[in-house]
C-alpha positions as CSV (number, residue, x, y, z in Angstrom):
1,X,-2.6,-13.7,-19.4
2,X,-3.2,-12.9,-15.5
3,X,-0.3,-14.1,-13.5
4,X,-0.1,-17.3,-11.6
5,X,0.0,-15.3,-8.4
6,X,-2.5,-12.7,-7.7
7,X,-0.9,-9.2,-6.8
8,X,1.8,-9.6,-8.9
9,X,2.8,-8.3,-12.7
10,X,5.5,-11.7,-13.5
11,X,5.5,-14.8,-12.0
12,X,9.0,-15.3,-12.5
13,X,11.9,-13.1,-13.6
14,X,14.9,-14.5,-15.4
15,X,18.3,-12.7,-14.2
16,X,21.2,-13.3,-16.8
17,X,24.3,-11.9,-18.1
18,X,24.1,-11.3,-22.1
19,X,27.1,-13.8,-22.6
20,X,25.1,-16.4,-21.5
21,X,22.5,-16.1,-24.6
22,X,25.1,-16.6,-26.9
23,X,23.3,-19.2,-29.2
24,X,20.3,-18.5,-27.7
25,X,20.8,-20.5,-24.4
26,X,18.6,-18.0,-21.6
27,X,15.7,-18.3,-24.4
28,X,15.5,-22.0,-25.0
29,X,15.9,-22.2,-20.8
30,X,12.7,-19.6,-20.7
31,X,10.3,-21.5,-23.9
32,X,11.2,-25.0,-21.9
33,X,10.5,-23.9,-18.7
34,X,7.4,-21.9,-19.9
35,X,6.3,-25.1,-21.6
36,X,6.9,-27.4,-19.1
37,X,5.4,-25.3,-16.8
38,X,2.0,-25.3,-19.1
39,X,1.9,-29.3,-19.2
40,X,2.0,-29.1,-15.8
41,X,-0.9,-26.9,-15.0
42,X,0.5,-23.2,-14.5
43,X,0.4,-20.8,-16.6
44,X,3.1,-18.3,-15.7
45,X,4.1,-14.9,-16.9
46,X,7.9,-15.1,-17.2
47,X,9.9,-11.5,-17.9
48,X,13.7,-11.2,-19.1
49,X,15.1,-8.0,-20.6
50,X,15.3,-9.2,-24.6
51,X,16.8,-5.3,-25.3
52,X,20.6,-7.0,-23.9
53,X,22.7,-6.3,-27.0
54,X,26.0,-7.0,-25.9
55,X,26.5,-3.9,-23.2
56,X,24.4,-4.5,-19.7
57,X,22.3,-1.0,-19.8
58,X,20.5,-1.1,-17.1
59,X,16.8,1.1,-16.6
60,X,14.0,2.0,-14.1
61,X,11.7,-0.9,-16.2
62,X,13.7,-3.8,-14.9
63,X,13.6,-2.6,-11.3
64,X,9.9,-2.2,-11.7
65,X,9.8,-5.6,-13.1
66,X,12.2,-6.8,-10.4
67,X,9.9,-5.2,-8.0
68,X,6.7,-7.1,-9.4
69,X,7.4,-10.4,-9.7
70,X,7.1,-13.0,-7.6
71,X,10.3,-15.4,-8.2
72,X,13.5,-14.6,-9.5
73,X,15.5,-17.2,-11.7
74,X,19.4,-16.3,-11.5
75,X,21.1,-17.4,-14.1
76,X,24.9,-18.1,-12.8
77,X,28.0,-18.0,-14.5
78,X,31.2,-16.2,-14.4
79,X,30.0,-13.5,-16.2
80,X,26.8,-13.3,-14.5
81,X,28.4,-13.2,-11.2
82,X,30.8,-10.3,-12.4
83,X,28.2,-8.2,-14.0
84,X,27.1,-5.3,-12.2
85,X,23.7,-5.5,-13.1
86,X,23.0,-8.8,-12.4
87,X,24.5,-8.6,-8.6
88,X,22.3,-5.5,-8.5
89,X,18.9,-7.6,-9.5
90,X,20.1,-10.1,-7.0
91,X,20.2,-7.4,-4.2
92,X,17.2,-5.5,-5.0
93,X,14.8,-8.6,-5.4
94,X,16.2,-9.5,-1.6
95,X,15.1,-5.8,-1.0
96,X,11.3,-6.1,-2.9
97,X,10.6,-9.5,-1.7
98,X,10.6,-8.5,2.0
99,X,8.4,-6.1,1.1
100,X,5.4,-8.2,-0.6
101,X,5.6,-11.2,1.3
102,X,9.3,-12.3,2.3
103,X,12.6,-13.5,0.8
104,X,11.6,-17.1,2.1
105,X,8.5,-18.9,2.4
106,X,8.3,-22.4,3.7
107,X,11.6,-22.5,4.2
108,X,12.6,-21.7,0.7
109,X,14.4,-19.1,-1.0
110,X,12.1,-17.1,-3.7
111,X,15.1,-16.8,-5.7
112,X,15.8,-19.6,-8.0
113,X,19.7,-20.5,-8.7
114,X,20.3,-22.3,-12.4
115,X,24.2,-22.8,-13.0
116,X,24.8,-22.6,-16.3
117,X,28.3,-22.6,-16.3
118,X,30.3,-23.3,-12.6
119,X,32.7,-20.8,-11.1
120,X,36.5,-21.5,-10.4
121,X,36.2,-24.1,-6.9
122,X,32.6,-24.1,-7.4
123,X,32.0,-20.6,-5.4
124,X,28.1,-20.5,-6.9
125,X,27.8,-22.9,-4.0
126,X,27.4,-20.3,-1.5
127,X,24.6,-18.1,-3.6
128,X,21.1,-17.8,-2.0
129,X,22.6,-20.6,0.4
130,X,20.6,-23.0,-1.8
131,X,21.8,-25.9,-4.0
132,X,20.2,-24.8,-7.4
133,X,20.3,-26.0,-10.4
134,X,23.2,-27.6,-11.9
135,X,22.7,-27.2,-16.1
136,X,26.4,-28.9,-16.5
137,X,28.1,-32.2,-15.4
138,X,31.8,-32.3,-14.1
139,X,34.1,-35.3,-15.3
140,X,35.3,-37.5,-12.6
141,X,38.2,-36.3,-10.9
142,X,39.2,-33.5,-13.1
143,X,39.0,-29.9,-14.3
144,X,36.8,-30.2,-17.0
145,X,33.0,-30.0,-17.3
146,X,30.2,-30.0,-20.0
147,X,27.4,-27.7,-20.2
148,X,24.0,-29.0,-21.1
149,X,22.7,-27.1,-24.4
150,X,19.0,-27.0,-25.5
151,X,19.7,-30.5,-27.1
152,X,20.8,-32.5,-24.4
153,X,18.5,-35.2,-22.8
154,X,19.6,-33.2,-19.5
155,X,18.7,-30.2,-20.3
156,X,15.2,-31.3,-20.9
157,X,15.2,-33.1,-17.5
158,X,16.3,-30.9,-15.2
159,X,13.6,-28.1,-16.8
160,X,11.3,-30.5,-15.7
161,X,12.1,-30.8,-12.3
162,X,12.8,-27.2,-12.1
163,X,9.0,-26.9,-13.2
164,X,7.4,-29.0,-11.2
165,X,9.7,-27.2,-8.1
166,X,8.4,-24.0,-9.2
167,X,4.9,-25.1,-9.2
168,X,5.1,-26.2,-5.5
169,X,7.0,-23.0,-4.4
170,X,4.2,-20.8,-5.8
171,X,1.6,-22.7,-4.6
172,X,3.5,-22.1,-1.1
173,X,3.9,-18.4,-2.0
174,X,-0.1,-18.2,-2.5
175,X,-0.7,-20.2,0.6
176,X,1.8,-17.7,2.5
177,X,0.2,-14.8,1.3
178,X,-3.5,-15.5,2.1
179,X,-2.4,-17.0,5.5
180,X,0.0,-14.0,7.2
181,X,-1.1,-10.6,8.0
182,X,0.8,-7.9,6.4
183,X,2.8,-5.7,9.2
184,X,3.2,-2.3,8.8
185,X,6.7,-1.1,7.7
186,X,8.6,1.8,9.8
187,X,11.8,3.0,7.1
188,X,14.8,3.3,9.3
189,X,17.8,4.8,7.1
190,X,20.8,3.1,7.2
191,X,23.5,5.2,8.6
192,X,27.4,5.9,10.0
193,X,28.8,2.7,11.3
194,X,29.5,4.5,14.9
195,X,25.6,4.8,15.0
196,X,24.5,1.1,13.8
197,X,24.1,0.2,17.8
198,X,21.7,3.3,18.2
199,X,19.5,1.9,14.7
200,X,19.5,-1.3,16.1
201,X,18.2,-0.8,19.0
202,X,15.6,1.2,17.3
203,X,14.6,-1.7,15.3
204,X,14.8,-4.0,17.9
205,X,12.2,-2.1,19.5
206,X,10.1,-1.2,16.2
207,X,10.2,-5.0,15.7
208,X,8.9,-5.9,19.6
209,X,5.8,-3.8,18.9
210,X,5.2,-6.0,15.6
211,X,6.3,-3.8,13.3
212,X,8.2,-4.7,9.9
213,X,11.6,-2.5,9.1
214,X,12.7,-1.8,6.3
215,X,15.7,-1.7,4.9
216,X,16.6,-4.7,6.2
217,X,20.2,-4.5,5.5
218,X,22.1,-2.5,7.6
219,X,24.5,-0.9,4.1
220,X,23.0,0.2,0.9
221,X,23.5,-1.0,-2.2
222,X,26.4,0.5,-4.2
223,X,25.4,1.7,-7.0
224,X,22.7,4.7,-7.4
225,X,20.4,3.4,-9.6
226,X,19.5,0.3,-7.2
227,X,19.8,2.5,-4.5
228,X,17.3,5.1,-5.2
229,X,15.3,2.1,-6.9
230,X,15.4,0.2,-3.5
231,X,14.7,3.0,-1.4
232,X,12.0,5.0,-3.2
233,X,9.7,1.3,-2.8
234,X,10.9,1.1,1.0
235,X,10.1,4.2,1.3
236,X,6.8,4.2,-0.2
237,X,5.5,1.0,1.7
238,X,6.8,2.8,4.9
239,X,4.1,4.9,7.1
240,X,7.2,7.1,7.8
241,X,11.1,7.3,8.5
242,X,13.4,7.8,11.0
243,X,16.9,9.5,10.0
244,X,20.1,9.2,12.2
245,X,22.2,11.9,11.8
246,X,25.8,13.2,12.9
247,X,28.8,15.1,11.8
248,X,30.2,12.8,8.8
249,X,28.2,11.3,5.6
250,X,28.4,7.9,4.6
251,X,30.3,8.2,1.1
252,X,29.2,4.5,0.1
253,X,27.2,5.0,-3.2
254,X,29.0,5.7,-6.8
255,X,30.0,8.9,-7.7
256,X,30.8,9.7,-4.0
257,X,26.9,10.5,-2.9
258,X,26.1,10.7,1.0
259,X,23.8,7.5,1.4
260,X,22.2,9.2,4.6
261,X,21.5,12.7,2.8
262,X,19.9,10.6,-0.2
263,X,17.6,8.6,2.2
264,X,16.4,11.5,3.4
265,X,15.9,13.4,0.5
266,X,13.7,10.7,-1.0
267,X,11.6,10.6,2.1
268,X,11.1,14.0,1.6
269,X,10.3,14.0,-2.4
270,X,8.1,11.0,-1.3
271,X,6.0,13.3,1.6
272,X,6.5,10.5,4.3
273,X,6.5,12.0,7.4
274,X,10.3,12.2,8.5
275,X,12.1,12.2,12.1
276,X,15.6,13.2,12.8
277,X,17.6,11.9,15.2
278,X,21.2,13.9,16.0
279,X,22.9,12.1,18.3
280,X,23.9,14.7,21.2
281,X,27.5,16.8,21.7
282,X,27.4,16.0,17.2
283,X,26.8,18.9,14.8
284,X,24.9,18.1,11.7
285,X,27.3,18.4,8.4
286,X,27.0,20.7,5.9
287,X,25.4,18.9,3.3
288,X,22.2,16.9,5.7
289,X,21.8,20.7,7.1
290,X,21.2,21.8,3.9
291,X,18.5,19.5,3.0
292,X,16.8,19.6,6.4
293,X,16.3,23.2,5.3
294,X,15.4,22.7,1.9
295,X,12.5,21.2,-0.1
296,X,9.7,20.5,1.5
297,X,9.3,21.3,5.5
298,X,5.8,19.9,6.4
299,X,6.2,16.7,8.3
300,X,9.6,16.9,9.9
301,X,10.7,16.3,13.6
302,X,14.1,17.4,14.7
303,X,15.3,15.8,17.8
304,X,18.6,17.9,18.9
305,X,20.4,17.2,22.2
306,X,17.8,14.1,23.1
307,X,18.4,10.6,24.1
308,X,17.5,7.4,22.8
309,X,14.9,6.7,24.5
310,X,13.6,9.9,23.9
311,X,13.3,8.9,20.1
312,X,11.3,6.0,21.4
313,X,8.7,8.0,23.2
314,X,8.7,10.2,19.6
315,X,8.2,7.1,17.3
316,X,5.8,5.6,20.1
317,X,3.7,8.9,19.7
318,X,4.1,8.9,16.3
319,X,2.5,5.3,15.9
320,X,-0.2,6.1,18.4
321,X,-1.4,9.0,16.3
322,X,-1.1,6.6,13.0
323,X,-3.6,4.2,15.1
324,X,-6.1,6.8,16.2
325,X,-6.4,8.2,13.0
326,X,-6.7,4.4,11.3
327,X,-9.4,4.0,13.7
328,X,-11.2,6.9,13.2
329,X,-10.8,6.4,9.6
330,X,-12.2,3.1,9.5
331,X,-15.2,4.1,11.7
332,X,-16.0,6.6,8.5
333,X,-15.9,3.7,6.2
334,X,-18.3,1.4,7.9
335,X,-20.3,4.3,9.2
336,X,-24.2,4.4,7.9
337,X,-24.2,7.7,5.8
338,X,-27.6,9.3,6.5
339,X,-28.3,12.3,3.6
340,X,-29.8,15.4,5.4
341,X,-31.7,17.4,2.7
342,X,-32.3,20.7,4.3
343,X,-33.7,24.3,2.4
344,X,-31.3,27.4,3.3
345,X,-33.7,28.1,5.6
346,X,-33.1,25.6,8.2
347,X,-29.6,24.9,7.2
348,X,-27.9,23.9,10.3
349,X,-24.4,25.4,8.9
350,X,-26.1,28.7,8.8
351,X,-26.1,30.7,11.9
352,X,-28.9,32.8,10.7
353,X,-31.6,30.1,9.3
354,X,-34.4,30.4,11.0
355,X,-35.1,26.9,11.1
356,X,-30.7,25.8,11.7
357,X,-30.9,25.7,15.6
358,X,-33.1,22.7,15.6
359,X,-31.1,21.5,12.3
360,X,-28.4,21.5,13.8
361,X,-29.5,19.5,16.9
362,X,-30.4,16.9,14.8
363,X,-27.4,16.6,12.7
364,X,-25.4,16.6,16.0
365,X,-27.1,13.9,17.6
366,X,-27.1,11.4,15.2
367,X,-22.8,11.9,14.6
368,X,-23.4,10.8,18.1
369,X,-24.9,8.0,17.8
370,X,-22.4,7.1,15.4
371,X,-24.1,8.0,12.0
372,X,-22.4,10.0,9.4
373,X,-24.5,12.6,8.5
374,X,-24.0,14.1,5.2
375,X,-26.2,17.8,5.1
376,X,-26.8,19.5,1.2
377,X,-25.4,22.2,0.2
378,X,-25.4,25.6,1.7
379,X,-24.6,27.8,-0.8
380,X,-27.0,29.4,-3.2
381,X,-27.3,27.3,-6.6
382,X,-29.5,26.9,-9.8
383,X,-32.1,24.5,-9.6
384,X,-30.8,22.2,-11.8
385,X,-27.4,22.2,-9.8
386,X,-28.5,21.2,-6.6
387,X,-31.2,18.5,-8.6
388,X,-27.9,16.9,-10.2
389,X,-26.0,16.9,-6.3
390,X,-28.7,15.5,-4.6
391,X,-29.4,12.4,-7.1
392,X,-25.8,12.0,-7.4
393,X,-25.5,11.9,-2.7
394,X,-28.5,10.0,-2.6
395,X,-27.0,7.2,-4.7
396,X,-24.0,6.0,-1.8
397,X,-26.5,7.2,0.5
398,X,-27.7,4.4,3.1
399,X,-30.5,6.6,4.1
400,X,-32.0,10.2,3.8
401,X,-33.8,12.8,5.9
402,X,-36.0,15.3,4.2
403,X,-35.6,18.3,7.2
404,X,-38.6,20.2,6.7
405,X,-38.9,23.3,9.1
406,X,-40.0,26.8,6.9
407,X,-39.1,26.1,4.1
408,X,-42.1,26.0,1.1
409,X,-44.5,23.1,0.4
410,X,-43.0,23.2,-3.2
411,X,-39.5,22.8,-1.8
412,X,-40.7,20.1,0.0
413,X,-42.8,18.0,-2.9
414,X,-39.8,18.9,-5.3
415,X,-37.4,16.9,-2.9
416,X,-39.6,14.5,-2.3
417,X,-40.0,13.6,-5.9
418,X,-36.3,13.2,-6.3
419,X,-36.0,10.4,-3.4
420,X,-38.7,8.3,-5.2
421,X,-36.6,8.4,-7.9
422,X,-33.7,6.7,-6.4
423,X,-35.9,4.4,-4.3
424,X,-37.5,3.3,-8.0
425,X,-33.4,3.4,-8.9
426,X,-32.9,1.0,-6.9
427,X,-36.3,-1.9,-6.5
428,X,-35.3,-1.8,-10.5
429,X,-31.3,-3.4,-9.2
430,X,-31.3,-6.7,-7.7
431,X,-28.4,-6.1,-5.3
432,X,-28.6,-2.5,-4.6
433,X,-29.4,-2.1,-0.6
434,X,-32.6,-0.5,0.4
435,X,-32.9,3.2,1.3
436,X,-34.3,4.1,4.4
437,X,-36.6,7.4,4.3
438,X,-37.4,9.5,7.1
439,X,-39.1,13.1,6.9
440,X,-38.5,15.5,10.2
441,X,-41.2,17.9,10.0
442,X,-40.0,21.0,12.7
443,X,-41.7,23.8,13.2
444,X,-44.7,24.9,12.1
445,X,-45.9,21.8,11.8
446,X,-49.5,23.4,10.2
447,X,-49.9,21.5,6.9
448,X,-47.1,19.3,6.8
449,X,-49.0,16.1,9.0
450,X,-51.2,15.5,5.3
451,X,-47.8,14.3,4.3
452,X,-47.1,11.7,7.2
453,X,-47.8,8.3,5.5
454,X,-45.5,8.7,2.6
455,X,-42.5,8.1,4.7
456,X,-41.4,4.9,6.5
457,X,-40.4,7.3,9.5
458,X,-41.8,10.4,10.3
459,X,-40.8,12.4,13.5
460,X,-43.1,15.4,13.9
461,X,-41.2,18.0,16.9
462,X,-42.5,21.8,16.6
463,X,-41.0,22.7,20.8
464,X,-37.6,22.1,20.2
465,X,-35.5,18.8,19.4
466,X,-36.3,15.9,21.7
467,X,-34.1,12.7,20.9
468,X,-36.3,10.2,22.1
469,X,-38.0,10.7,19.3
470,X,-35.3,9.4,16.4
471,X,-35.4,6.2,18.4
472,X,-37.4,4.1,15.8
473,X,-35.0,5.6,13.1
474,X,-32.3,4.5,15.3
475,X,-32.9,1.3,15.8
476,X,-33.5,0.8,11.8
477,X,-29.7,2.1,10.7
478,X,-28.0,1.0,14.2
479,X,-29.8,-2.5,15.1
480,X,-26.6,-3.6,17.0
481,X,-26.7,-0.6,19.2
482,X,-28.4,1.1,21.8
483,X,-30.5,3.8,19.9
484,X,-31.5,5.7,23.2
């Protein structure tokens, strides 16, 4: 069953302590909420770990899980809120939400509180800063309360309202998603709390040019497997990083691991492109010099004795270059690919083809013009190799020109054959787009005008290339633009 909410593996994930199943509580909570939910008109994927068995053991599935889904359902209670585990789902879905749309959404939290059993002076009051869910009822003026089981009335009513609350949050969530344009993330490591001033200031300034940062807590979480979980997604959402370094670690992960050595470390298993920042008159510690010199080196910037604001103008460059290359990689994608079948001997990437001057004229002109010209292959091949390549190019080919200079009348009929073919290939398929055929018949011209009608466009130049005369082709592939 797809989920309720496109780009996403769970609808909702269910957080819980494995005390709180005892008799089966978290799974009569998921089948009435997954039922109610039906009845009312979504059909949600809901994941829980079913593997608890009386010791939390805690595994990359559940962050990748955690990572995919797009509500969490925290189920509270004095053991949930002491469990390691479940504090560490809490903090990572924080984490992965921002990433894939945003911790809240209309004003609401994505993550769902159900109180299952209330903490001493009511402390689950302050969780997610939302009310929640309150599966218990406290007698009047006293101590005691009662929890509701699968079998009270209550139970049953408040999965109702918790339904028909989920219902409009995802509907919200979908809304959100198709309405706001995703920002590009920039990963700035946490670091040393003498340099938070110097990473705010870089995100302050990351976040005026409209990008997202991530993380967007300024510690990491504690323990190492939600940290390396949390940061390898930042990380691989992020375009690249930006490392502050000085002359201490930041000893703030179990087992005594440097938080700002592991950040970078994953950048670097992760390729992202990687800038360091040591803040001048500091000397890098032992252990961040050793991985700056070890594993991979391609893709790292060093900025030694340098300002602030000289890691602006580096992150500023660093984004311009990410633009020019998006642009010049989108102008490949929408550009008209024009197949230019050409015989060895007028291949224009052969310096000595007889016929490759004018060739190459050609194919330089129209990259002008904005055409992506794809030539065939140079090297020398069997028949029945190059037969297979040029079916195969001229199928997510928008158009092809058969370069004729001196090459043989048989090289030329052969071709020709094969791009009659595809053009059958493709009146026999509703939808597929036209191909547009051209021959450019180059010197000598003796014998080749017989073949002038059996081409849609035919330019005919024997006394060297003259532009004007792809105009017609031109105006055919590029009817938006000036052709001359």
């Amino acid at each position: 069953m797809p989920p309720y909410v496109s780009g996403f593996t769970n609808d909702i994930f269910i957080s819980f302590a494995h005390n709180d199943n005892w008799a089966g509580w978290v799974k009569a909570f998921e089948d009435h909420l997954q039922h109610r939910l039906v009845e009312i008109g979504v059909n949600a994927t809901i994941w829980r770990d079913e593997k608890l068995d009386g010791v939390d053991v805690f595994s990359d599935v559940i962050f990748d899980q955690l990572q995919k889904s797009a509500l969490l359902i925290s189920i509270v209670s004095p053991s949930g809120i002491q469990s390691h585990w479940c504090e560490d789902e809490r903090q990572a879905f924080e984490r992965f939400a921002a990433l894939n749309g945003g911790f809240r959404v209309a004003n609401k939290s994505r993550a769902v509180k159900v109180v299952k059993t209330p903490l001493p002076n009511d402390e689950q009051q302050d969780l997610f800063g939302v009310t929640g869910y309150q599966f218990y009822k406290r007698e009047p003026q006293a101590h005691h309360f009662e929890e509701f089981d699968q079998d009270h009335a209550e139970f049953a009513r408040l999965c109702l309202r918790l339904a028909q609350d989920i219902k409009i949050l995802l509907d919200k969530f979908v809304e959100h998603l198709n309405a706001t344009p995703r920002k590009e993330t920039i990963y700035v490591a946490t670091t040393t709390p003498d340099l938070k001033r110097s990473r705010n200031a870089i995100v302050q300034q990351l976040e005026d040019w409209g990008y997202a940062i991530a993380p967007n807590a300024s510690e990491p979480p504690p323990r190492l497997a939600s940290f390396e979980a949390v940061a390898k997604a930042e990380l691989a959402a992020s375009i690249f990083s930006v490392h502050f370094a000085t002359d201490q670690p930041n000893i703030v992960i179990e087992g005594r691991r440097d938080s700002i050595v592991k950040q970078y470390e994953l950048a670097q298993s992760l390729r992202k492109d990687r800038i360091v920042w040591v803040e001048p008159g500091r000397k890098l510690y032992a252990e961040f010099d050793d991985a700056l010199n070890s594993g991979l080196q391609n893709g790292v910037e060093i900025l030694k004795d340098r300002t602030l604001e000289d890691l602006k103008d580096v992150i500023e460059e660093r984004l311009n270059k990410e633009r020019r290359q998006d642009d010049r990689q989108g102008r490949i994608q929408n550009a008209v690919e024009v197949y230019m079948i050409c015989d060895r001997a007028d291949h224009p990437s052969l310096e000595n083809a007889a016929g490759g001057l004018q060739a190459r004229a050609v194919q330089q002109y129209l990259n002008q013009k904005g055409l992506l010209v794809m030539p065939s292959p140079f090297s020398e091949m069997e028949w029945s190799e190059l037969e297979e390549e040029y079916k195969a190019q001229l199928q997510v080919s928008n158009a092809v020109m058969l370069y004729w200079g001196t090459a043989r009348e048989n090289w030329f009929l052969k071709i020709r054959r094969i791009i009659v073919g595809e053009r059958m290939r493709r009146n026999k398929t509703s939808d597929a787009e036209r191909l547009t055929e051209a021959f450019y018949f180059g010197s000598p011209l003796s014998g080749k005008l017989q073949y002038e009608k059996l081409a849609e466009f035919v330019i005919q130049q024997d006394q060297g290339f003259e532009p004007n005369k792809l105009t017609p082709l031109l105006n055919r592939l590029l009817p938006n633009e000036e052709a001359g």
